[in-house]
Backbone as ProteinMPNN parsed JSONL, in Angstrom:
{"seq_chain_A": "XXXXXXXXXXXXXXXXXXXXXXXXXXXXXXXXXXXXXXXXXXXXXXXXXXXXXXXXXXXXXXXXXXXXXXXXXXXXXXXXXXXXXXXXXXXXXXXXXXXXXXXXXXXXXXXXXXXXXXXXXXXXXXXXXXXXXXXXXXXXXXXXXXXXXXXXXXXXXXXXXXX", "coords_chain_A": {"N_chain_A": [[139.752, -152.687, -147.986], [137.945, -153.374, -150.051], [138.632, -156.287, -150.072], [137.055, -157.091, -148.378], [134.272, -155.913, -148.426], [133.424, -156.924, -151.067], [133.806, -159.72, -150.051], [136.048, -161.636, -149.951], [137.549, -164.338, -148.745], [140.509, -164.345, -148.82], [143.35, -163.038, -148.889], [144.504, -164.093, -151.339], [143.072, -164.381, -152.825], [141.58, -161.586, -153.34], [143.724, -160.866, -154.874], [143.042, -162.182, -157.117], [141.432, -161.377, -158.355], [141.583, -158.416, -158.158], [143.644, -158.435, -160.091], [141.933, -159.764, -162.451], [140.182, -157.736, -162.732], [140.009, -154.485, -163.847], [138.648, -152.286, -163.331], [138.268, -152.102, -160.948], [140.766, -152.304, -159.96], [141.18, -149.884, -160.975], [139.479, -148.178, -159.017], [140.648, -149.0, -156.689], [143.187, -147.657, -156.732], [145.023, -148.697, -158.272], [147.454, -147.645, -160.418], [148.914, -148.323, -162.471], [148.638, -150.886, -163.172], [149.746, -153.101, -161.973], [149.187, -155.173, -160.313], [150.001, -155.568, -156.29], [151.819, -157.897, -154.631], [151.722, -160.73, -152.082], [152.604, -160.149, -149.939], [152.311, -157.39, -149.573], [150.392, -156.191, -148.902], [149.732, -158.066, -146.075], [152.161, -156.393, -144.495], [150.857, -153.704, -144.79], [148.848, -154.001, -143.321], [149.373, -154.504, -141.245], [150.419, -152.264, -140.449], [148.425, -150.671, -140.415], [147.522, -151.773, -138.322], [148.999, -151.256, -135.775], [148.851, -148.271, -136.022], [146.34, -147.421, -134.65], [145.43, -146.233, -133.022], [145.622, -143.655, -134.118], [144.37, -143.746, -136.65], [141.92, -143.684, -135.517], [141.982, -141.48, -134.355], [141.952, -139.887, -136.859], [139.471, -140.751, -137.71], [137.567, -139.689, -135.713], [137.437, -137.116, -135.775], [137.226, -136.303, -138.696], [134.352, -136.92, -138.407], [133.744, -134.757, -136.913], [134.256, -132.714, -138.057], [132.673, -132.953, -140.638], [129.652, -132.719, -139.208], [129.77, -130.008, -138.431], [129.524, -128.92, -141.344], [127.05, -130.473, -142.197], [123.257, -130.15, -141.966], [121.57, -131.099, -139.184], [123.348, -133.52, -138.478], [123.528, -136.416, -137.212], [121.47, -136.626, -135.748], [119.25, -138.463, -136.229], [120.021, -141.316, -135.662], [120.604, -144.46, -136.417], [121.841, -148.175, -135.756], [123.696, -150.964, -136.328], [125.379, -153.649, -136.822], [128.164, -156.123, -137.621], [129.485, -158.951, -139.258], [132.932, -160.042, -139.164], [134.634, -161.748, -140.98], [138.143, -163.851, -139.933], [141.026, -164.488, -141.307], [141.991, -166.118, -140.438], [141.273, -169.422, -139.715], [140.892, -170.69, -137.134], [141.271, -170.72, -133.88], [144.819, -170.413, -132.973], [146.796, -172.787, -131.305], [149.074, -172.016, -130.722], [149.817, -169.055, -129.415], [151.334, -166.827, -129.365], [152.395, -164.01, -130.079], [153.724, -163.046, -133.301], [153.237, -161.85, -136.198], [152.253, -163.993, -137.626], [150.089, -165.133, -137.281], [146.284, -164.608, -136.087], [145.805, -163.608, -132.981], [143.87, -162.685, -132.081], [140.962, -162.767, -132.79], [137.673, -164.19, -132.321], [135.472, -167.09, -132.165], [132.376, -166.564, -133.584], [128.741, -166.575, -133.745], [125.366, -166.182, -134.685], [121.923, -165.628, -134.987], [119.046, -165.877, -136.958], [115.775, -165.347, -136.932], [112.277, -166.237, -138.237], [109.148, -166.265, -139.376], [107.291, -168.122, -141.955], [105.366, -167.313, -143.894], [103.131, -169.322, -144.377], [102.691, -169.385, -141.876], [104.364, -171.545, -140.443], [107.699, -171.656, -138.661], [111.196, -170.722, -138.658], [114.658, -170.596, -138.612], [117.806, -169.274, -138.978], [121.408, -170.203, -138.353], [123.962, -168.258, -138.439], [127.713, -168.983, -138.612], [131.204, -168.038, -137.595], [134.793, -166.96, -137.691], [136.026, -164.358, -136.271], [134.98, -161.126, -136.28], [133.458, -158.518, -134.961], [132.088, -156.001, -136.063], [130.385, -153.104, -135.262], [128.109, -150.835, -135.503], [127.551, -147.5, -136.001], [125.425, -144.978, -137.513], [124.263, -142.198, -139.384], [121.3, -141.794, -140.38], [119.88, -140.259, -142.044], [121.882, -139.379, -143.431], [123.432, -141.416, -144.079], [126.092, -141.816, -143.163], [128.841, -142.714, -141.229], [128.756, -142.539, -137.866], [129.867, -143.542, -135.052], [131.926, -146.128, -134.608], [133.037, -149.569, -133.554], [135.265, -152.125, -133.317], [135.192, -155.584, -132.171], [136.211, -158.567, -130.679], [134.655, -161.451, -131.59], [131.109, -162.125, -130.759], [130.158, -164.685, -128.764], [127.382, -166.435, -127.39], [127.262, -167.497, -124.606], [125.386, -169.342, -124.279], [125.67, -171.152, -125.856], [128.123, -172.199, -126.216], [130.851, -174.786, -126.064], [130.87, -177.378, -123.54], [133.347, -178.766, -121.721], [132.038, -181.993, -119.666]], "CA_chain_A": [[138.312, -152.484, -147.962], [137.199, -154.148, -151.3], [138.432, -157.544, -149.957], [136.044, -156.829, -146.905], [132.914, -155.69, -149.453], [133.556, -158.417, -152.394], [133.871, -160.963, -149.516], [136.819, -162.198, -150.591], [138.521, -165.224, -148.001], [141.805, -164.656, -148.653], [144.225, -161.988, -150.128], [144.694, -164.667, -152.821], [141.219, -164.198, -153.872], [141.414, -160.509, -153.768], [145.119, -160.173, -155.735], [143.282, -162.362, -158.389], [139.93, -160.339, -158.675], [142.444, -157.028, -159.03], [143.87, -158.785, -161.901], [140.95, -159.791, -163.426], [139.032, -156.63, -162.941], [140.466, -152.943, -164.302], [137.532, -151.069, -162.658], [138.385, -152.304, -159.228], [142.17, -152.069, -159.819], [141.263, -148.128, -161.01], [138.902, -147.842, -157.271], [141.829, -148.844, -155.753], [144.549, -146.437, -156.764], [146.44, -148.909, -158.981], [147.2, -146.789, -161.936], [150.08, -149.077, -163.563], [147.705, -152.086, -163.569], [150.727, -154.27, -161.657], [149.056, -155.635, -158.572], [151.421, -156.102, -155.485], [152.132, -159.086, -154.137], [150.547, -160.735, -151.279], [153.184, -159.589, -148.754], [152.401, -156.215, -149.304], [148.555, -156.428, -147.877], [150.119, -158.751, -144.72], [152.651, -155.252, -143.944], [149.982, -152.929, -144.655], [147.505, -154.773, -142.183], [150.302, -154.641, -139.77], [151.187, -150.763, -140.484], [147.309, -149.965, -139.989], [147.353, -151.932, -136.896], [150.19, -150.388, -135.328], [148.921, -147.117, -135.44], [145.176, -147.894, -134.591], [145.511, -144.83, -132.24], [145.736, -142.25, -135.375], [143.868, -144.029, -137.414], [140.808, -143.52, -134.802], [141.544, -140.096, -134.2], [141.473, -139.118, -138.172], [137.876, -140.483, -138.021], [136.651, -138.653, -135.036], [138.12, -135.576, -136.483], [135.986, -136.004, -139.781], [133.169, -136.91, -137.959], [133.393, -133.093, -136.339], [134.132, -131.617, -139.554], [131.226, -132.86, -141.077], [128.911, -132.318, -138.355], [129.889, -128.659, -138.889], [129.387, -128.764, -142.417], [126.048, -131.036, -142.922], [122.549, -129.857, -140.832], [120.972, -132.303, -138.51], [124.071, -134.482, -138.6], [123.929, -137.214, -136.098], [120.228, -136.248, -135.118], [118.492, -139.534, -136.761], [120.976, -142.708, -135.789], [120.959, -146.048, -137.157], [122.435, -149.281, -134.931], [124.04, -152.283, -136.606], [126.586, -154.589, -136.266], [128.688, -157.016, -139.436], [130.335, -160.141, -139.19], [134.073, -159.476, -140.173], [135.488, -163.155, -140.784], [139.536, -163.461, -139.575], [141.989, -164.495, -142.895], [142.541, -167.559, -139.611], [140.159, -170.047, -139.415], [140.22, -170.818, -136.33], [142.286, -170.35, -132.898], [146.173, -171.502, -133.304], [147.632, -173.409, -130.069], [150.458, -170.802, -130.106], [149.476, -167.845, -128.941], [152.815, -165.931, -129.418], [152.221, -162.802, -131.545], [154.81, -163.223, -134.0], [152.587, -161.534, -136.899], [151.947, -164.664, -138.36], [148.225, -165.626, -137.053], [145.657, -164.131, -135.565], [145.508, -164.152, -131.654], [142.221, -161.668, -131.25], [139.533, -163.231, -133.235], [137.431, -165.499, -131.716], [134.322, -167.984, -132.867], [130.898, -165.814, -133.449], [127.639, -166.976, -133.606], [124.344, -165.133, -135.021], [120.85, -166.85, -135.545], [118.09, -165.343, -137.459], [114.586, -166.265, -137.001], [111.037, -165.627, -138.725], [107.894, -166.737, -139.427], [107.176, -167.777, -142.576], [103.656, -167.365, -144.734], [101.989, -170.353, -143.872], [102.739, -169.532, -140.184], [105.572, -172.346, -139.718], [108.651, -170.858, -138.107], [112.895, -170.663, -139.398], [115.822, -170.095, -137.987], [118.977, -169.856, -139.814], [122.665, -170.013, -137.63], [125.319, -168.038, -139.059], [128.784, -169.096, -137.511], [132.44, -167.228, -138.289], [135.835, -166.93, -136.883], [136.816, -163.217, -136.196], [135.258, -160.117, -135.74], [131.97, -158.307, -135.109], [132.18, -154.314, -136.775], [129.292, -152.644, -134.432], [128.365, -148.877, -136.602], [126.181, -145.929, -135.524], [125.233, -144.233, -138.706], [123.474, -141.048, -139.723], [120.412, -142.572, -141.075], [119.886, -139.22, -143.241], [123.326, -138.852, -144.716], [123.989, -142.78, -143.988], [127.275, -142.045, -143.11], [129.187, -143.256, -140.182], [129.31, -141.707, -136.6], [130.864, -144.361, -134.537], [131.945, -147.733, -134.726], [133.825, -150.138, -132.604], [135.16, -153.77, -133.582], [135.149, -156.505, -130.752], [135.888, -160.053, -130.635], [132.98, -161.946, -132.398], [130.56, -162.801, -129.867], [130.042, -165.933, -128.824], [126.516, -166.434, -126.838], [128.035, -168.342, -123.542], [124.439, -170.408, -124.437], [125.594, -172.02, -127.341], [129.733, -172.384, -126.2], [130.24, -176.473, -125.855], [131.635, -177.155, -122.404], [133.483, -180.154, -121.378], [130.87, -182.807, -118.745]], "C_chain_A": [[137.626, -153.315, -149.039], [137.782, -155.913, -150.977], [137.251, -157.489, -148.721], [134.723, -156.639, -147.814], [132.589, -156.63, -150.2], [133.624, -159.622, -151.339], [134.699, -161.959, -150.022], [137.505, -162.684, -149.22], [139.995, -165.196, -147.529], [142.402, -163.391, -149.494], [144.922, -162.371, -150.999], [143.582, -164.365, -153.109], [141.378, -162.836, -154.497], [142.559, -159.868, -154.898], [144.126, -160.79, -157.153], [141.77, -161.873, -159.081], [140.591, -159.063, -159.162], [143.06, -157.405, -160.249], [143.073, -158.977, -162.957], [140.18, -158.385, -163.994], [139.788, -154.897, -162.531], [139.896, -152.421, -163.424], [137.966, -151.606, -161.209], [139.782, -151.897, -158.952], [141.972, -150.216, -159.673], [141.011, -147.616, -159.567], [139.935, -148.318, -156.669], [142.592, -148.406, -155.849], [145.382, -147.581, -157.47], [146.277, -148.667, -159.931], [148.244, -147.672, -163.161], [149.518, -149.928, -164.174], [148.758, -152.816, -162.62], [149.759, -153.921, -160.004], [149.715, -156.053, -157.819], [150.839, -156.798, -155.127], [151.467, -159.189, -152.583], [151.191, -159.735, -150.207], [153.089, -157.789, -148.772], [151.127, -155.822, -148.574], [149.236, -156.872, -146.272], [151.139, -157.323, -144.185], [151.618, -153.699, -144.113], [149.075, -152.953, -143.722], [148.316, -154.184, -141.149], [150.739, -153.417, -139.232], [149.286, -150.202, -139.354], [147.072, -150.459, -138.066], [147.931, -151.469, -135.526], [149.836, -148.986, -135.496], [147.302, -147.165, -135.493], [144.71, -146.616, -133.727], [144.49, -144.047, -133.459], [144.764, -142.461, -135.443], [142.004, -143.402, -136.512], [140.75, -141.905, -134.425], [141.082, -138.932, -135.552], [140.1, -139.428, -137.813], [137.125, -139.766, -136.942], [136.909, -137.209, -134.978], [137.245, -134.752, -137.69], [134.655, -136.098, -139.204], [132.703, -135.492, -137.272], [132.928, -131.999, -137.33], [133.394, -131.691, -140.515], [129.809, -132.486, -140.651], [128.561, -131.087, -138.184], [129.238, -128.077, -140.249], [127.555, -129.459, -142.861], [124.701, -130.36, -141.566], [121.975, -131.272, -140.183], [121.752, -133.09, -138.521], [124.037, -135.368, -137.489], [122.655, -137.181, -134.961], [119.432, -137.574, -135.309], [119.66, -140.394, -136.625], [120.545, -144.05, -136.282], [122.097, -146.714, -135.86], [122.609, -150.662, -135.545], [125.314, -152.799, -136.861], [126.72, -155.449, -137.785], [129.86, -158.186, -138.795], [131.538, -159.731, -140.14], [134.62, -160.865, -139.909], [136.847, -162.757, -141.145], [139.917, -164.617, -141.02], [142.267, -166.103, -142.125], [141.37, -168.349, -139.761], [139.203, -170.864, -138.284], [141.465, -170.366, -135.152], [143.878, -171.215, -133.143], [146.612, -171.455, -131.547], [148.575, -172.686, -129.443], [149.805, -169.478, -130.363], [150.27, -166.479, -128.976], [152.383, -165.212, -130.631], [153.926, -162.999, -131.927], [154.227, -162.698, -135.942], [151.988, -162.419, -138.443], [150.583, -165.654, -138.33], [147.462, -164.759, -136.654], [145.276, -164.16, -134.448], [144.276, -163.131, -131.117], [141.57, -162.301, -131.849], [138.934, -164.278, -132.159], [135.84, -166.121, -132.392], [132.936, -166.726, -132.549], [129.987, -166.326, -134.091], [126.812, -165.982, -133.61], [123.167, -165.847, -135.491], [119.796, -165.691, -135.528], [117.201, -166.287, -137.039], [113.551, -165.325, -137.418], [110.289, -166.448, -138.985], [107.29, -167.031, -141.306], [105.66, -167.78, -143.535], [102.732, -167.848, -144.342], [101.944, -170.517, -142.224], [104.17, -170.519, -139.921], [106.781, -171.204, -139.436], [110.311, -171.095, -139.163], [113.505, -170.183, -138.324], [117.267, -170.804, -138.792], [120.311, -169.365, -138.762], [123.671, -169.952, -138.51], [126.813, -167.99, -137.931], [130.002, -168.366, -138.382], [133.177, -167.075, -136.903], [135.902, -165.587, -137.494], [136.304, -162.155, -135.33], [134.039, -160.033, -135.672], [132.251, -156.712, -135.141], [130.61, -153.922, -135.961], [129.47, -150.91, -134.985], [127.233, -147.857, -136.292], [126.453, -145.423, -136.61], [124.135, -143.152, -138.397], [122.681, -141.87, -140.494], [119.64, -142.022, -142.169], [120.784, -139.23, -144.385], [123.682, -140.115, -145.005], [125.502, -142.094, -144.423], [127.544, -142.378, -141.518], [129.167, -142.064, -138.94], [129.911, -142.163, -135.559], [130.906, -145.719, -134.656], [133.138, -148.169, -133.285], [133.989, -151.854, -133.133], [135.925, -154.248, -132.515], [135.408, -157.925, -131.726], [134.778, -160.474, -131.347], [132.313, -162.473, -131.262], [130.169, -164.422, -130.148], [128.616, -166.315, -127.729], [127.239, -167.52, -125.953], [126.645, -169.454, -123.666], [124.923, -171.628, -125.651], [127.332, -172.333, -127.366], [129.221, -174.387, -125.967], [131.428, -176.369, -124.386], [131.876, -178.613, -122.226], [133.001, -180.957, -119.845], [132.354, -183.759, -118.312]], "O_chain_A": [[136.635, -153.954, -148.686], [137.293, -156.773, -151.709], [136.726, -158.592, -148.57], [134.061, -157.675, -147.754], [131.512, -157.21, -150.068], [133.461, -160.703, -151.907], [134.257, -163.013, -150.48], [138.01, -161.821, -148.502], [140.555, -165.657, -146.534], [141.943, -162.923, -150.536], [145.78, -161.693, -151.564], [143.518, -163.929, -154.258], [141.361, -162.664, -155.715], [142.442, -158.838, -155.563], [144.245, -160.162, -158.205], [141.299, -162.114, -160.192], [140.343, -158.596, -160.274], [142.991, -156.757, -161.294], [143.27, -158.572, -164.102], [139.772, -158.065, -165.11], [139.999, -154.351, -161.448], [140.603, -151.971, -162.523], [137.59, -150.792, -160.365], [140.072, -151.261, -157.939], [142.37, -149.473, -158.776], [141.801, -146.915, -158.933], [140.06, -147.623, -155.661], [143.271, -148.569, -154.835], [146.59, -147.455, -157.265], [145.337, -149.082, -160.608], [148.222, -147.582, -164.388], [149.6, -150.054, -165.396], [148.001, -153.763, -162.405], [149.695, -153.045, -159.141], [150.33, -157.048, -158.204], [149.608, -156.787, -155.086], [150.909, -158.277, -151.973], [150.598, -158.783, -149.698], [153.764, -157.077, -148.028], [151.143, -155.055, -147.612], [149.224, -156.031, -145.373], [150.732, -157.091, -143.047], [151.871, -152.716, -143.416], [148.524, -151.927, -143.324], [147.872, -153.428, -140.285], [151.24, -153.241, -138.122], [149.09, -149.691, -138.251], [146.686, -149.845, -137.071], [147.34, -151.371, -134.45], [150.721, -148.288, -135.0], [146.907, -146.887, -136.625], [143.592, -146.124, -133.881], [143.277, -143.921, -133.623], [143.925, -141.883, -134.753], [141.148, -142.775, -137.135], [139.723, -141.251, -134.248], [140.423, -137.892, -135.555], [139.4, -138.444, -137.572], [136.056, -139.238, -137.248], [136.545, -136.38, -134.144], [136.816, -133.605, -137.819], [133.822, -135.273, -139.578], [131.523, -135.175, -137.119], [132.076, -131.124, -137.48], [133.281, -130.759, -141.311], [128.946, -132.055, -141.417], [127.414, -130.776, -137.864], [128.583, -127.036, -140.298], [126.922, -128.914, -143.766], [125.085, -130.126, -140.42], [122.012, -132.355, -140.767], [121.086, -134.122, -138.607], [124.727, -134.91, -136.579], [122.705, -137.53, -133.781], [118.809, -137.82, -134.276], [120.456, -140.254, -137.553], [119.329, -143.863, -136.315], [122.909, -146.051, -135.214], [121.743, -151.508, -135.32], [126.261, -152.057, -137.12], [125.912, -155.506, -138.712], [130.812, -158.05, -138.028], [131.471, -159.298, -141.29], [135.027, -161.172, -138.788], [137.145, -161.929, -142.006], [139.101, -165.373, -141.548], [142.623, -167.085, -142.776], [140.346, -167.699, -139.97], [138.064, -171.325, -138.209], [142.465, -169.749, -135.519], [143.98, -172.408, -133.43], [146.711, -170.482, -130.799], [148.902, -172.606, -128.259], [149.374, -169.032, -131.426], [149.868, -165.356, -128.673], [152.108, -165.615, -131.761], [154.927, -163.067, -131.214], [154.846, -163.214, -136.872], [151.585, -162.052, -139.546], [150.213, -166.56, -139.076], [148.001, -163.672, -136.866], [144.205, -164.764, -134.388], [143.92, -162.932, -129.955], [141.246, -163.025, -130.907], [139.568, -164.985, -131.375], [135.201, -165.37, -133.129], [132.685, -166.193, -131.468], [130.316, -166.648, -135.233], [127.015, -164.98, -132.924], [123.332, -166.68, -136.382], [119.603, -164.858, -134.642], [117.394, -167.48, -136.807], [113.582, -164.11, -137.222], [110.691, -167.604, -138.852], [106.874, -166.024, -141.878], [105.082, -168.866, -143.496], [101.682, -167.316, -143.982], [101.408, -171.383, -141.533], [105.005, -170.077, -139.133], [106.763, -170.076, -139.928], [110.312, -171.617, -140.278], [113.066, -169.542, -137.369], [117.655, -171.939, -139.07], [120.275, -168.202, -138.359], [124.209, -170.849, -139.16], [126.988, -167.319, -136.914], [129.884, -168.13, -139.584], [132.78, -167.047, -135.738], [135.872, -165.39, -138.709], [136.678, -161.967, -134.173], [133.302, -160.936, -136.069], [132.674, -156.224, -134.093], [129.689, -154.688, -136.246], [130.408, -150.114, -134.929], [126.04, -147.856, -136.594], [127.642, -145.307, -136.91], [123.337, -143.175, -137.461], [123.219, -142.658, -141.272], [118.974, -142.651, -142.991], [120.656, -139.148, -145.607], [124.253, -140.269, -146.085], [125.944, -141.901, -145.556], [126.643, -142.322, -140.681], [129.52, -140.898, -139.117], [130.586, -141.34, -134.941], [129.89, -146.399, -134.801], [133.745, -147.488, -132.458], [133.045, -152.629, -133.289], [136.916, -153.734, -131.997], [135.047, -158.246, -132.858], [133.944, -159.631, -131.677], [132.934, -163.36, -130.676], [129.975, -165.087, -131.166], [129.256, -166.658, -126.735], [127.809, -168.433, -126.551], [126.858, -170.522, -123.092], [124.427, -172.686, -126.038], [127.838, -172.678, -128.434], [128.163, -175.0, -125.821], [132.402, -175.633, -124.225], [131.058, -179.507, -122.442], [133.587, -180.546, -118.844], [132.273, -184.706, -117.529]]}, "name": "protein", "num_of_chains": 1, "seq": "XXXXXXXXXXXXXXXXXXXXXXXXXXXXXXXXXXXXXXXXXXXXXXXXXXXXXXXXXXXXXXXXXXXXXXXXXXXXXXXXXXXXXXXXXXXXXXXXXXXXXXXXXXXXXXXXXXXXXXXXXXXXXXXXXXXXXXXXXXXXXXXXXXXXXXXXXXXXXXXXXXX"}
């Protein structure tokens, strides 16, 4: 999660941000101070993914048991979506899961536009290889009530096609 927040590229970035920085090492449960190695992130990824089931049924489990517990829970929603860029950078040729690339991500595309002061217009195009995190929130409690991550869209307007 804190390479996902800190926007950190790579789980070299994030091993050498936990080294640098105590207070993040503490928020993450390492109490020794010894940060593991990369290969322990790459089998952790692989553990969470492998049981993606569970993992989805703990949260619609809490989502009950709070719903119980808080009033109006889930009465006021919230709708937005997050660019989750893949650790790949782009599609690899081999396609063979062998847990050494990424064969779900795919290219996503997102373009802002506004108007600005003097009337002239903007538009800024954000591009990324991976994911797109889509989150229904409680817009009271701002906490989560469902999510779903997809492919990164790709607007079939803006794909390049070969003439």
């Amino acid at each position: 999660m804190a390479g996902v927040v800190f926007e950190h590229k790579s789980i070299e970035s994030l091993i050498r941000e936990l080294n640098r920085n105590a207070q993040l090492r503490w928020l993450c449960g390492i109490e020794n101070g010894k940060v593991p190695p990369s290969y322990v992130y790459s089998r952790f990824m692989k553990k969470l993914i492998d049981n993606e089931d569970e993992i989805e049924a703990i949260f619609l489990t809490l989502v009950e048991q709070i719903s119980e517990v808080l009033p109006d829970f889930g009465k006021s929603l919230a709708i937005d979506g997050k660019a989750i860029p893949s650790f790949a950078n782009r599609k690899n040729k081999n396609e063979k899961e062998d847990g050494r690339r990424d064969t779900d991500a795919d290219h996503g595309v997102k373009s802002y536009r506004g108007k600005r002061e003097d009337g002239s217009t903007w538009e800024k195009i954000v591009r990324w290889f991976g994911y797109k995190l889509h989150l229904v929130v409680d817009a009271v409690y701002e906490l989560p009530v469902f999510f779903s991550v997809t492919k990164a869209p790709f607007p079939t307007s803006m794909r390049r096609t070969n003439c």
